[in-house]
BATORVEX-600955 format. One record per residue: x, z, y of N, C-alpha, C in turn; residue in three letters. Coordinates in steps of 0.1 Angstrom, whole numbers, padded with zeros to 4 digits, always signed. Each point is the difference from the previous one (the first is absolute). Example, Ala and Ser with C-alpha at 12.3 -4.5 7.8 and 13.67 -1.06 7.14 Angstrom:
2
+0132+0078-0057-0009+0000+0012+0009+0000+0012ALA/-0004-0007+0011+0009+0000+0011-0008+0008+0011SER/
END
This chain:
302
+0223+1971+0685+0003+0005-0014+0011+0010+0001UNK/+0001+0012-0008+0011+0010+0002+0001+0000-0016UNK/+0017+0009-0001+0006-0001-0008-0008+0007-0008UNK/-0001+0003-0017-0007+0011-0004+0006-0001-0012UNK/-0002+0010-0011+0005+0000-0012+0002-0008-0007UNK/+0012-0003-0006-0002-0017-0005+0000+0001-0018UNK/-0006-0008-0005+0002+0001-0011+0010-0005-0007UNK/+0008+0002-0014+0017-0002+0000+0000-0015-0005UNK/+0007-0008+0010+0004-0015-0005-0012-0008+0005UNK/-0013+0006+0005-0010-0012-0004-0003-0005+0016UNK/+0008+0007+0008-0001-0004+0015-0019+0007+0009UNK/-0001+0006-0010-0017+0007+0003+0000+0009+0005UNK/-0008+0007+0010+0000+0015+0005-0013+0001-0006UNK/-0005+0016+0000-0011+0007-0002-0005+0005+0013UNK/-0014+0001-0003-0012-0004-0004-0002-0015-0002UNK/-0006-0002-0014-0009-0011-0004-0015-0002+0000UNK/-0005-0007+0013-0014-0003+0001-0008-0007-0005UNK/-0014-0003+0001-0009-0009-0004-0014-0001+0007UNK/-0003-0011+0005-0015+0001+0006-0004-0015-0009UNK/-0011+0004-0006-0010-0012-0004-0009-0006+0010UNK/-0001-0013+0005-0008-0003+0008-0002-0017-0005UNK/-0016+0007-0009-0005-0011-0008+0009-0001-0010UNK/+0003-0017-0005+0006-0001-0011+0013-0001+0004UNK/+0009+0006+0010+0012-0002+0004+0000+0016+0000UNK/+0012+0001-0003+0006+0011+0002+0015+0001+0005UNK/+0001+0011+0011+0012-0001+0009+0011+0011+0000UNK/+0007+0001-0004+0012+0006-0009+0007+0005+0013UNK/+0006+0012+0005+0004+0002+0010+0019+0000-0008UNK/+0008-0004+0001+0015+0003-0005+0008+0004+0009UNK/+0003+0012+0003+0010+0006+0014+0017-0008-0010UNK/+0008-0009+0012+0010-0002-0006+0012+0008+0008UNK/+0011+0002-0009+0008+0012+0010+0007-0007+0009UNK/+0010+0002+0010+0008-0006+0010-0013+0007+0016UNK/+0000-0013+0009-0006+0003+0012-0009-0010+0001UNK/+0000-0006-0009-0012-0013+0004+0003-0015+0004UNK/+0013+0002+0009+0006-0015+0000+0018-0001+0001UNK/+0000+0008-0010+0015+0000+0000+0000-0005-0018UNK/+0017+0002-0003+0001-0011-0012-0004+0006-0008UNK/+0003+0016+0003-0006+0010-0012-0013-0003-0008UNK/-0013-0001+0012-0014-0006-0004-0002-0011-0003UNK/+0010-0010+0004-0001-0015-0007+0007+0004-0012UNK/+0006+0002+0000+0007+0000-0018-0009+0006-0006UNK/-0008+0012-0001-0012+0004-0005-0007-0006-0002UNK/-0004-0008+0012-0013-0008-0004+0005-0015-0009UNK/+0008-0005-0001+0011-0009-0012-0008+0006-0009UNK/+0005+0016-0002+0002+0003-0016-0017+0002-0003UNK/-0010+0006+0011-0013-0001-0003-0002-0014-0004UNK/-0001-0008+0007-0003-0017-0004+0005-0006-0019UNK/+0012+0006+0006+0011-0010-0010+0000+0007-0016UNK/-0008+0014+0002+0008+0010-0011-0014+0008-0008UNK/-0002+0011+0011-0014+0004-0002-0010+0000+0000UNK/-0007-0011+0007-0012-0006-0002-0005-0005-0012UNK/+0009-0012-0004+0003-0008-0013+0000+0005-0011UNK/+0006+0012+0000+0001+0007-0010-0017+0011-0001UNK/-0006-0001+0011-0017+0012+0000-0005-0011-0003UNK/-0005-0003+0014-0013-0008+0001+0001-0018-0003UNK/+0010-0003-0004+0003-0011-0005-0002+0001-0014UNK/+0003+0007-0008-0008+0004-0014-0013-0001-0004UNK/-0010+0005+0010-0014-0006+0002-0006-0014+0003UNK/-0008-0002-0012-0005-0016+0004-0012+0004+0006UNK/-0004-0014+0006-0013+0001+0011+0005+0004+0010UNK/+0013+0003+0011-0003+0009+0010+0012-0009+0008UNK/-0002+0003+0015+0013-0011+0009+0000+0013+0006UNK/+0014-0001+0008+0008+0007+0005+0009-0001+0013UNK/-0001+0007+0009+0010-0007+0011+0004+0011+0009UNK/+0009+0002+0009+0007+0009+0006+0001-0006+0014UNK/-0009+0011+0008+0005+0003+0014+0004+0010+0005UNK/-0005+0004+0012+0004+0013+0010+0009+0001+0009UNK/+0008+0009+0006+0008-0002+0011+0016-0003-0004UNK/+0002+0004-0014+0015-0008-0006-0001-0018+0001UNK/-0007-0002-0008-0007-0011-0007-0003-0009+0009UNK/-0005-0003+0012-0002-0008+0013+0010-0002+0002UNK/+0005+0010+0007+0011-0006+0010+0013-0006-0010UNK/-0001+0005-0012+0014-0004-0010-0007-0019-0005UNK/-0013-0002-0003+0001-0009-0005-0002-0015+0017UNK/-0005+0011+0008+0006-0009+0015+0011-0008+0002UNK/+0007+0009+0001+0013-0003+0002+0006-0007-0014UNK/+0002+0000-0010-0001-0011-0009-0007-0015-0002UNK/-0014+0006+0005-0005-0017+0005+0011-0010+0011UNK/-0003+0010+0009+0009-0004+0015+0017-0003-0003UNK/+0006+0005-0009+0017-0001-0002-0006-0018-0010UNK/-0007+0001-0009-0002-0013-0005-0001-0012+0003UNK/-0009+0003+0014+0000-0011+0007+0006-0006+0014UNK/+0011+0013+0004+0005-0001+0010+0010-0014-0003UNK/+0010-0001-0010+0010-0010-0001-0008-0010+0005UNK/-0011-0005-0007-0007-0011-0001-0004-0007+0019UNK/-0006+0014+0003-0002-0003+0016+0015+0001+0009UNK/+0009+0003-0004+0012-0004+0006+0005-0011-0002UNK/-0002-0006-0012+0004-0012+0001-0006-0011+0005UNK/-0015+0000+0000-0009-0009+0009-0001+0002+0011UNK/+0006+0013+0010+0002-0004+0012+0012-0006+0003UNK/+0011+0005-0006+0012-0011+0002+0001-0011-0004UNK/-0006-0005-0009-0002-0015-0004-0008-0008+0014UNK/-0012+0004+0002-0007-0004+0008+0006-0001+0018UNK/+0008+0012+0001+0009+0002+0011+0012-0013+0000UNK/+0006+0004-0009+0013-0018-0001-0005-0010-0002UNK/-0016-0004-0001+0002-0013-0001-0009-0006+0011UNK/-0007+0009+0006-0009+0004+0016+0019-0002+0008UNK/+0009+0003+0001+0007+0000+0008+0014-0014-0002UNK/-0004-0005-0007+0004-0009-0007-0005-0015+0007UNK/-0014+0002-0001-0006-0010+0001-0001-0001+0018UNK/+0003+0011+0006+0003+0004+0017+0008-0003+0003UNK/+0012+0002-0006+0011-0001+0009+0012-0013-0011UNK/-0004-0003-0008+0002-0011-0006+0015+0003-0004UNK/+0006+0018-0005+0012-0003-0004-0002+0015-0010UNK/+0009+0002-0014+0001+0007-0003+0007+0012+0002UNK/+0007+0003+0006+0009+0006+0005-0008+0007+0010UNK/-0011-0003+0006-0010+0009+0007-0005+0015-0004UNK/-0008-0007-0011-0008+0004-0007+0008+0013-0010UNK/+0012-0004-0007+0004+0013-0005+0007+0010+0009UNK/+0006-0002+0014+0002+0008+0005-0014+0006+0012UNK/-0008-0005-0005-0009+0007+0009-0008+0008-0015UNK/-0004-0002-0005-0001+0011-0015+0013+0011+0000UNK/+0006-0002+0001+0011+0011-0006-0001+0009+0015UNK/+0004-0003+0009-0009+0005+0016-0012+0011+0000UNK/-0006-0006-0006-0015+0005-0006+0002+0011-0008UNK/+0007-0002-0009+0001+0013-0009+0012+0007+0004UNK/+0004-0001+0008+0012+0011+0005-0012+0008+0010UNK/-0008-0003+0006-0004+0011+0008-0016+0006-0011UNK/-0005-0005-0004-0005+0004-0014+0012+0011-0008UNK/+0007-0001-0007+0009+0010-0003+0005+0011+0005UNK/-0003-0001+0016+0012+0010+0008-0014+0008-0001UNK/-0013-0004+0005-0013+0008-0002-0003+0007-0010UNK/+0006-0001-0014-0008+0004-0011+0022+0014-0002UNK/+0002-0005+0008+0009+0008-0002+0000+0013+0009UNK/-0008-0005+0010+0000+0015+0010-0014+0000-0004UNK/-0009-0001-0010-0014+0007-0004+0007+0010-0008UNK/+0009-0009-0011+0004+0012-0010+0008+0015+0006UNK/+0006-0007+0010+0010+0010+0006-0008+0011+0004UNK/-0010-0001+0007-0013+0007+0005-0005+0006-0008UNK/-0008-0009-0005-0012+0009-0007+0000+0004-0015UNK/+0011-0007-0008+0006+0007-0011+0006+0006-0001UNK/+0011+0004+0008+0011+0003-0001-0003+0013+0008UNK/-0010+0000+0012-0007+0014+0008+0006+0004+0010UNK/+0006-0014+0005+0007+0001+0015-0010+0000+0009UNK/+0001+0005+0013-0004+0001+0013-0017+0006-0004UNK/-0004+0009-0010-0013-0002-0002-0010+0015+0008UNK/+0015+0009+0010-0007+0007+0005-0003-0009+0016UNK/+0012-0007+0006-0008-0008+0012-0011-0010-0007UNK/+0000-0005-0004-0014-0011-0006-0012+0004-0007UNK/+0003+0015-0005-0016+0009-0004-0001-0003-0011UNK/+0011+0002-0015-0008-0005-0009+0010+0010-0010UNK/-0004-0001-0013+0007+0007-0012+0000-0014-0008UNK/+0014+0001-0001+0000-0010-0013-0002+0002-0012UNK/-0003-0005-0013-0003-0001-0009+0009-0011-0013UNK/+0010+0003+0004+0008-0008-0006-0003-0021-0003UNK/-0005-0003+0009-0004-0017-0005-0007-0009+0014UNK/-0003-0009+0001-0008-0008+0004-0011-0003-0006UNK/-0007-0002+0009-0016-0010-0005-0001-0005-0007UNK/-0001-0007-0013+0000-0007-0011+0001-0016+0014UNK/-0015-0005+0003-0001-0006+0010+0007-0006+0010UNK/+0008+0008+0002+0006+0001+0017+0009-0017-0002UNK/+0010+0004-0008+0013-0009+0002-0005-0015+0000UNK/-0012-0004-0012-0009-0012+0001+0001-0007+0011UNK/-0013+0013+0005-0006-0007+0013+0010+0002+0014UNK/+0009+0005-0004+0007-0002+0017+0010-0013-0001UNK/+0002-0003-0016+0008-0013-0002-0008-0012+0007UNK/-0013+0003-0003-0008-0014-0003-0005-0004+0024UNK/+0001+0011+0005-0004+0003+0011+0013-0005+0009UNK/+0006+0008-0004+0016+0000+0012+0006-0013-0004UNK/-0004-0010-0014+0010-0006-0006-0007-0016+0012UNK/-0016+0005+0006-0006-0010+0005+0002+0003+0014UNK/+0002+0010+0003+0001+0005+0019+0015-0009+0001UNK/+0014+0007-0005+0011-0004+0000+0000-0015+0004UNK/-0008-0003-0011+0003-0019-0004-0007-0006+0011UNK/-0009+0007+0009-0008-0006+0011+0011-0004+0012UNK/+0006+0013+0005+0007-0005+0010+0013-0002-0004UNK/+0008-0001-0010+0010-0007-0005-0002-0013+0000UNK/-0011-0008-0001-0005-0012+0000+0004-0006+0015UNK/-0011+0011+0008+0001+0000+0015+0014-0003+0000UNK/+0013+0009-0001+0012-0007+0003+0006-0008+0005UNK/-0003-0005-0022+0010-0012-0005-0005-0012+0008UNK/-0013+0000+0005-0006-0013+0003+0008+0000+0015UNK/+0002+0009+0008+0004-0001+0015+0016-0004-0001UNK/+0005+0006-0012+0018-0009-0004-0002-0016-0003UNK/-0010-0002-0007-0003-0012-0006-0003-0010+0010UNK/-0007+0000+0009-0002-0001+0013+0010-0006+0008UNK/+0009+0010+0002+0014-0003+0006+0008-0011-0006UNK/+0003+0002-0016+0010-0005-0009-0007-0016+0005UNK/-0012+0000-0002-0006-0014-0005+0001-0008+0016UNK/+0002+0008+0012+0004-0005+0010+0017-0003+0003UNK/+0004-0001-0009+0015-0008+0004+0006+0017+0004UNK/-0005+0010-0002+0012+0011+0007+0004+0008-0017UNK/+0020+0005+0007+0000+0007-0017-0002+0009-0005UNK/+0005+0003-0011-0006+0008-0010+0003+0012+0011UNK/+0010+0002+0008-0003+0018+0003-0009-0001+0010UNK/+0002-0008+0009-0007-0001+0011-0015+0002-0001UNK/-0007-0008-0010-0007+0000-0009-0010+0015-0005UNK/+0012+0003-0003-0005+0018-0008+0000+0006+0015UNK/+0007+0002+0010+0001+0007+0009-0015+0000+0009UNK/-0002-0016+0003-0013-0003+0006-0010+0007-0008UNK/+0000+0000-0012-0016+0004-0012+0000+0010+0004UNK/+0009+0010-0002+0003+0011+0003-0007+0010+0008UNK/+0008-0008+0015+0001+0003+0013-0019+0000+0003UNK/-0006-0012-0005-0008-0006+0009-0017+0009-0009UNK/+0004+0005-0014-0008+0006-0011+0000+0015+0000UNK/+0009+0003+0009+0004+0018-0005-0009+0008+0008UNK/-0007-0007+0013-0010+0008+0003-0014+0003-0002UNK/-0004-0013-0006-0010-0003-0013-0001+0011-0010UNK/+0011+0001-0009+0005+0007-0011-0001+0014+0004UNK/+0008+0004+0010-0002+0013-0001-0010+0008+0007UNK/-0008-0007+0009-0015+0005+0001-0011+0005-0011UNK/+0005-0015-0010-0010+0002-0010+0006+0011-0007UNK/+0010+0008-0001+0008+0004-0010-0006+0015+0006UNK/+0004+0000+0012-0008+0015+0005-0014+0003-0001UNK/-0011-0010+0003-0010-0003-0001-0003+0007-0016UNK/+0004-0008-0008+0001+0004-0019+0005+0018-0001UNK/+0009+0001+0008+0009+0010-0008-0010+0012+0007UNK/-0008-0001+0012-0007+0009+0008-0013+0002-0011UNK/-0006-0011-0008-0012-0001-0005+0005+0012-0012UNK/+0006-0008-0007+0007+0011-0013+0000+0015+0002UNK/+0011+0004+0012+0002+0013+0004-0009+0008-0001UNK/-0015-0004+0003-0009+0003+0003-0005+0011-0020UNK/+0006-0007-0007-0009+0001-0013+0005+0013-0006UNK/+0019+0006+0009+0009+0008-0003-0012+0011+0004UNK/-0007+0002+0014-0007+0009+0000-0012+0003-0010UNK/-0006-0003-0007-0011+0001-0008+0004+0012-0013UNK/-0004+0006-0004-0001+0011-0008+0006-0004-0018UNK/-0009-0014-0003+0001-0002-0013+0013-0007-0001UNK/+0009+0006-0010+0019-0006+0000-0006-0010-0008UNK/-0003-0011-0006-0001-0014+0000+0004-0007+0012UNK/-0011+0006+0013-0004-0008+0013+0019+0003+0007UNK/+0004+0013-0002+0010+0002+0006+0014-0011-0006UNK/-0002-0001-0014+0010-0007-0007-0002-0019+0009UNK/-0012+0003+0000-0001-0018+0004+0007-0002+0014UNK/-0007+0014+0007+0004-0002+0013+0017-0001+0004UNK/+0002+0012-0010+0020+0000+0002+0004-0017-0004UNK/-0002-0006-0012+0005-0010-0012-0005-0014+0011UNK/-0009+0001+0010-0009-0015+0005+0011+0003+0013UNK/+0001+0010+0008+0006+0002+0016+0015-0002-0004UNK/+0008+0004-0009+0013+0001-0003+0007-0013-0002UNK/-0011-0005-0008+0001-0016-0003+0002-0010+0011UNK/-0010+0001+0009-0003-0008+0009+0015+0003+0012UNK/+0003+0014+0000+0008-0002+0007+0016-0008-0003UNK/+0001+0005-0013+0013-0003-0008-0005-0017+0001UNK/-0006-0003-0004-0002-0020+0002+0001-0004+0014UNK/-0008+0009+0011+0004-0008+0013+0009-0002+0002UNK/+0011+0015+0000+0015+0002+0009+0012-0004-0012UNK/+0005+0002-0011+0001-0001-0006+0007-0009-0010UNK/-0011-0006-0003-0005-0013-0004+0003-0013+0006UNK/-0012+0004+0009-0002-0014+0004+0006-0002+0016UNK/+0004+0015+0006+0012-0004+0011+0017+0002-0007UNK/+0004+0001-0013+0011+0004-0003+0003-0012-0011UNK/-0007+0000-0008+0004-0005-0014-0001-0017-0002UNK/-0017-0003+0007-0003-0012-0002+0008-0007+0013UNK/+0006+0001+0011+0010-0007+0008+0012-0002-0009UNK/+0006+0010-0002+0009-0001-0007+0005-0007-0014UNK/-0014-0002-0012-0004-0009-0003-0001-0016+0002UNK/-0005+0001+0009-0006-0013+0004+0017-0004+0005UNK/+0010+0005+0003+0012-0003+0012+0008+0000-0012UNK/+0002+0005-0012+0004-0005-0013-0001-0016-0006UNK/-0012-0001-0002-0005-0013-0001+0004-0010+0008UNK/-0001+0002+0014+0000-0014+0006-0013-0008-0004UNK/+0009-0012+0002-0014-0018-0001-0002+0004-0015UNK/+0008+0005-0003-0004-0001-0016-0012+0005-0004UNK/-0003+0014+0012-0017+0001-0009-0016-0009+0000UNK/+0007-0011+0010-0009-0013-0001+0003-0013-0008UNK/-0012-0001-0005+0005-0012-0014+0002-0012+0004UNK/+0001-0010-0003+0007-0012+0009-0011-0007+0001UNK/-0015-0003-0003-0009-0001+0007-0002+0002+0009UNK/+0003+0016+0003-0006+0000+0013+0015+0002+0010UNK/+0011+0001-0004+0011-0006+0012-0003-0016+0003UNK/-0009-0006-0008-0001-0019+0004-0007+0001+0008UNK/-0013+0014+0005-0010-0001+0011+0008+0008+0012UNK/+0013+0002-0002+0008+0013+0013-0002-0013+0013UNK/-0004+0008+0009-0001-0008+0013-0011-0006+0004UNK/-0010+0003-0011-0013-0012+0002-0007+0007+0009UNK/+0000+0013+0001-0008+0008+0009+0004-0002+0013UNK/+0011-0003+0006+0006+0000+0016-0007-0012+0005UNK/-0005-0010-0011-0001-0010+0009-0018+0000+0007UNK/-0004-0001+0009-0008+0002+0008-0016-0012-0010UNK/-0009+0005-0002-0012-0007-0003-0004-0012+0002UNK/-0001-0010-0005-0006-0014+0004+0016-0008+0005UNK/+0009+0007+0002+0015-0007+0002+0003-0011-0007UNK/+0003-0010-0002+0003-0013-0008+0018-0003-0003UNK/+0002+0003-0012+0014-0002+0005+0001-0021+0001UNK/+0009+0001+0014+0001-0015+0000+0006-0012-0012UNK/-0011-0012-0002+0012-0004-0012+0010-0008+0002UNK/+0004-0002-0010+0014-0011+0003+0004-0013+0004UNK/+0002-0006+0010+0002-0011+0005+0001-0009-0012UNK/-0011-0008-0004+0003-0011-0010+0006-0014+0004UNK/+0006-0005-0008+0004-0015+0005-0015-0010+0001UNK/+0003-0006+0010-0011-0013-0003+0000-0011-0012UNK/-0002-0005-0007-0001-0006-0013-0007-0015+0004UNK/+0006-0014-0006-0008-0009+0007+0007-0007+0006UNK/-0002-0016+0004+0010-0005+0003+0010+0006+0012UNK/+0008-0009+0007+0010+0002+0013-0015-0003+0007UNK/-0009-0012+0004-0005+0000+0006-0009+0011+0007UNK/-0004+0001-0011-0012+0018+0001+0006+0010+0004UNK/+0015+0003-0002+0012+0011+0005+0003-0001+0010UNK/+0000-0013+0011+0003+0000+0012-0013+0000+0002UNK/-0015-0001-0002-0009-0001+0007-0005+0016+0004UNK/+0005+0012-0014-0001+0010+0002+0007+0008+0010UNK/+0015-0002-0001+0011+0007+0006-0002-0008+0015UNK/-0005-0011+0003+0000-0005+0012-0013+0001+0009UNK/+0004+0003+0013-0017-0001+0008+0001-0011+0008UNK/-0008-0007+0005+0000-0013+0009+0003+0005+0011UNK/+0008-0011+0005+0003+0001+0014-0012-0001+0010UNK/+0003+0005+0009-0013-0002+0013-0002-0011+0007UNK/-0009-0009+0001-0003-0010+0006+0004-0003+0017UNK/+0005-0006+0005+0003+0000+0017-0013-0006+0000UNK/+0003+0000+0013-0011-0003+0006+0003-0022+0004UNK/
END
């Protein structure tokens, strides 16, 4: 859509079209601005809100509705901002109490969320930096356009918020491990650590090589995903989850296990089918039966 003469106040450019086809007829309305900037949303407001209502809203018998290339992507992203809260909240609900019911303490579960949206945030902060803002866009091959994907921020929440939480799990379980074997809280983090970090950061290169891949592709959506998915993954491997969550976790102490599960610390050391011995009971019963027990007979001579 390009800029064209606008008519005064009513947010309309000239030429005004029409094609009849059948009993529908299809109204062409050039709106001024560029098509997906605020200029043509606010036009198309005042089409919807203002001038329509006042034409063809006047006529009975007739329905009416508004698309085109303003109109899509504006009432998109409207659908999508509506329902974003809602899906943020049901993954974190579902996330704290999936991690809750794991590791059997609260104190897990919100610092592994907040974990989570710190490298979620650092990502949506070098998209903006990028690709709104129109940094680095002659090495990466693109023109910015002032915005993001309506899409983008959703779906890399709903993706990275599930990659993250995969091997953060991996982890916590290898400290858990430790703790629940009679060793302490640093020692503990140190072993998870130590014994998880080459796990983690394979997968982390593995991920961040897949992504990179999407930076090459032509269409800046694919380039946005690829910067906003590789950035991420890296910022949570090193970051994160070699900087923040140790440090975390060495905050806490025993404390981030609930006292349920410090009543099972040490049950794991002890080896399978092991019996712990029981307690020497007294004999009960007369003196006779007490000396017959505590006593063995002597050996017969010959």
């Amino acid at each position: 859509m390009h800029e064209q003469a606008a008519t005064p106040g009513s947010g309309i450019a000239e030429p005004i079209t029409s094609v009849e086809v059948g009993d529908v007829v299809v109204v062409r309305v050039p709106l001024i601005g560029k098509g997906t900037d605020d200029t043509s949303n606010e036009s198309l407001e005042k089409l919807r809100g203002t001038v329509l209502p006042a034409t063809l809203g006047t006529v009975e018998g007739i329905d009416y509705a508004v698309g085109g290339k303003t109109a899509m992507p504006y009432d998109f992203a409207n659908q999508l901002n509506s329902r974003s809260v809602a899906v943020f909240v049901f993954i974190l609900a579902l996330a704290f109490v999936l991690l809750v019911v794991a590791f059997r303490s609260w104190t897990i579960p919100l610092v592994s969320i907040l974990l989570n949206l710190l490298s979620i945030g650092a990502a949506y902060g070098v998209l903006t930096w990028v690709f709104q803002s129109g940094h680095l866009g002659s090495l990466l091959g693109f023109t910015a356009y002032g915005g993001v994907v309506a899409w983008l921020p959703l779906f890399m929440f709903v993706i990275l918020f599930g990659l993250s939480m995969d091997y953060h799990i991996f982890i916590l379980s290898r400290i858990k491990e430790r703790w629940a074997d009679g060793a302490s809280s640093d020692d503990s983090i140190v072993g998870g650590i130590s014994s998880s970090a080459g796990v983690v950061t394979s997968a982390a290169v593995i991920m961040t090589a897949v992504f990179t891949v999407f930076v090459s592709l032509t269409a800046i959506e694919y380039k946005m995903m690829g910067v906003g998915m590789a950035v991420a993954i890296l910022i949570d491997a090193t970051v994160v989850r070699g900087v923040l969550l140790p440090a975390a976790m060495a905050l806490l102490g025993d404390r981030a296990w609930s006292s349920r599960l410090g009543k099972q610390r040490g049950a794991a050391s002890r080896p399978i089918g092991e019996q712990t011995p029981e307690p020497v009971r007294p004999v009960s019963g007369s003196p006779c039966d007490r000396r017959d027990v505590l006593s063995s007979p002597a050996p017969r001579g010959r």
